[in-house]
N, C-alpha and C positions, 0 to 999 in steps of 0.2 A: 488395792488390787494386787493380787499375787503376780511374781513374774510371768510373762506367758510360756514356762516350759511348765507350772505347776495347777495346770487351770483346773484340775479338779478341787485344789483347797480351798476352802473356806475362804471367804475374801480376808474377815477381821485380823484370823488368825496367821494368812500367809503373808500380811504385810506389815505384823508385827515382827514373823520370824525374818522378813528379807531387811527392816530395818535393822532388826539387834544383830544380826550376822554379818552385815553390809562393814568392813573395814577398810577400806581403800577404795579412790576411783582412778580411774586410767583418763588420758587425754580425750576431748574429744573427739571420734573420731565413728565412719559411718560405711558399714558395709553394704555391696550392693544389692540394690531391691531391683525387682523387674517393674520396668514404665511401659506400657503397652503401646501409648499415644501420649508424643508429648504436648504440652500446649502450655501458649504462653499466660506471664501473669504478669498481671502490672502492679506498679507500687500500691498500697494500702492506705488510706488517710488514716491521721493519728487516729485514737479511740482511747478513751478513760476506761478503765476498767468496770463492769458491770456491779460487781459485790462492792456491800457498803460496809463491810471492814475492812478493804485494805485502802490504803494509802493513795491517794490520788497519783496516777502514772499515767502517762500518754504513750500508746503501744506504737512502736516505730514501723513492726513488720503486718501484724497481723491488722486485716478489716473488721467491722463489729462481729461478722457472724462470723468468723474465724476465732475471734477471741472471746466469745461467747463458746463454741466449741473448747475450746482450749483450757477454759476456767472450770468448765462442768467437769473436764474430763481428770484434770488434776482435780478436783474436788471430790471423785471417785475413786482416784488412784490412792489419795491421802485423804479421809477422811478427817475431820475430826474427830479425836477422842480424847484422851487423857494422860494420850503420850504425845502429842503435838495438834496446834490449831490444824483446820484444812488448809489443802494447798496452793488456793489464791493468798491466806493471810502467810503463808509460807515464803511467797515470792516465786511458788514454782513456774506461773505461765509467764511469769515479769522474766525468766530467767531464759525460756524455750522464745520469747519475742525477739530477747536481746541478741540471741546467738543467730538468729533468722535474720535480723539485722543487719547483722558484724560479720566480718572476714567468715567465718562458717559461713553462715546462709549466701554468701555473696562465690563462695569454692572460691577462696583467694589464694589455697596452698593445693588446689585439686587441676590436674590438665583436662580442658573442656575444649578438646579442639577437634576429637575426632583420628579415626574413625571411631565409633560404637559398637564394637564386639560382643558377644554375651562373654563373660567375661568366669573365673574363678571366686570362689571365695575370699581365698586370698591373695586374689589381684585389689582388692579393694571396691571402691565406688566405682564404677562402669558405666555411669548412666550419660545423656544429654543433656540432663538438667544441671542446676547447681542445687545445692542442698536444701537452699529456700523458697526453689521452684517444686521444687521437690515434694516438702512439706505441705505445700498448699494445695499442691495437684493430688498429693494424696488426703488429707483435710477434707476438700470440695468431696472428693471421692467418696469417701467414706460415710459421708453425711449425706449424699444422694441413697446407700445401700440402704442406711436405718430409715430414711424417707419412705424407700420401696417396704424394708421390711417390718419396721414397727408403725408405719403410718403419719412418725413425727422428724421434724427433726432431735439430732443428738441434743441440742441443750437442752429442749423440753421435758425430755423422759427424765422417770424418778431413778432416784442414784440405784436402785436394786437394778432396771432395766439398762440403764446405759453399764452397768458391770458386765450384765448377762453380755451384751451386744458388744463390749470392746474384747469379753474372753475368746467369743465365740470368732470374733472376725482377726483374734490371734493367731486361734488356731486353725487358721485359714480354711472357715466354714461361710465366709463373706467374698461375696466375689463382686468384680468389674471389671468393665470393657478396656477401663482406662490406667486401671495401678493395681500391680499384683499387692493388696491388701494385707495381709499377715506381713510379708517381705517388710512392707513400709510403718507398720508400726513395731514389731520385734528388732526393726535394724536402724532404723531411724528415729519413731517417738521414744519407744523404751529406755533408749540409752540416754535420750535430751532430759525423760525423767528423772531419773535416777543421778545424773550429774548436778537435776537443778536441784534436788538435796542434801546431795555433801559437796558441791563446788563450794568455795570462798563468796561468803553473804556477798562481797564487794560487784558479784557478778549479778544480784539480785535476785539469786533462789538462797535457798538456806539461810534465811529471816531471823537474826538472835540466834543464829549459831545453833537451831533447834535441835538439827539432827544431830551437829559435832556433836553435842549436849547428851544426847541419846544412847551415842554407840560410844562414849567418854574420849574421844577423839580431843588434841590439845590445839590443833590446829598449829600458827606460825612457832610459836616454840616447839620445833619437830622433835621428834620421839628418835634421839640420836643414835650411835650403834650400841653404846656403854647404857643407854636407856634403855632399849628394848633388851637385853641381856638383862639387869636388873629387873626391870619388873615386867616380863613376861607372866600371864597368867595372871596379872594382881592389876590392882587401879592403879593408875597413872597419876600423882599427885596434882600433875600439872592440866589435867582433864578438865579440873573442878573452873578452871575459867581461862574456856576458850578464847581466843583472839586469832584473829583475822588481817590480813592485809588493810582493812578501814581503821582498826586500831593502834595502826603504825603510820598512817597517813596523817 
């Protein structure tokens, strides 16, 4: 799936071009979306992942039909093709659980005390929630809309409809009572995406170093200032085998 500022592209071809382009990621970090109503969520009991290629995992954050959402949806985002597996055997939803999980989803470096202002762009997060109430409130959300509007929910629809439906509610042509929808996945899923393909494998996206692999990224032997001077514009010797923070442990 194409970034959602390019939703007229081609899906194949706009997530070929945003992988071979993609050269850096920034921390994570999450701007603010409008929550309409907040409500609460409780913990999730573990859940094994549904696909039967990937690796047995027990999901810490998400419930079954959260991580059934979650697997179709990287599944659509990353296809399979013949520049990388889909993106359950990628690690991408193992990568979006773990940060739902962990200090992110918990807002351990975020002030949740109040008051709740509508806030600036960048003033940052504004909301009431934490990042991983967040997530689920808009999750729930989002799969009630395709409920109303395709009749199913999101895991069920084939990968061409759940496209149509994630572009469409990008571009905030999806609405609800409860979470300004486009806000919650352009400011908050997109970015979880995209990190859980060129984060460090150790964090459980970017599976075999797929994408470093892709866009010839060296990983931990960084690309110093006398390195990128020399071989700007040209391959990176050291590209040809990525390593990772797991391969120094």
């Amino acid at each position: 799936m194409p970034p959602p500022s390019d939703s007229n592209q081609p899906t194949g071809s706009g997530r070929r071009e945003f992988l071979r382009t993609a050269t850096a990621l920034t921390g994570l970090a999450v701007l603010p979306g409008a929550v309409r109503a907040a409500e609460g969520s409780t913990a999730a009991p573990p859940q094994t992942p549904a696909s039967a290629d990937a690796p047995p995992f027990v999901y810490l954050a998400l419930d079954p039909a959260e991580a059934a959402f979650v697997e179709h949806m990287v599944e659509v985002m990353c296809p399979a093709d013949e520049m990388s597996p889909g993106g359950v055997e990628c690690g991408l939803a193992i990568f979006i659980d773990r940060q739902l999980a962990g200090a992110f989803g918990r807002g351990e470096r975020l002030y949740l005390q109040g008051p709740w202002r509508p806030g600036r762009p960048e003033d940052g997060y504004q909301l009431p929630l934490n990042p991983g109430h967040y997530f689920k409130l808009g999750l729930a959300a989002a799969n009630q809309a395709c409920q109303k509007l395709q009749g199913h929910a999101f895991a069920t629809l084939s990968a061409e409809e759940a496209d149509s439906f994630l572009q469409t509610l990008a571009a905030g042509n999806v609405s609800s009572a409860k979470v300004q929808l486009d806000a919650w996945f352009n400011e908050m899923v997109y970015p979880l995406f995209t990190q859980a393909c060129f984060s460090d494998p150790v964090y459980g996206g970017n599976r075999d170093k797929v994408f470093w692999k892709m866009i010839g990224y060296p990983g931990l032997p960084a690309v110093n200032g006398l390195n990128m001077i020399k071989y700007r514009g040209k391959p990176f010797p050291g590209a040809a085998t990525a390593r990772s923070m797991e391969d120094f442990s």
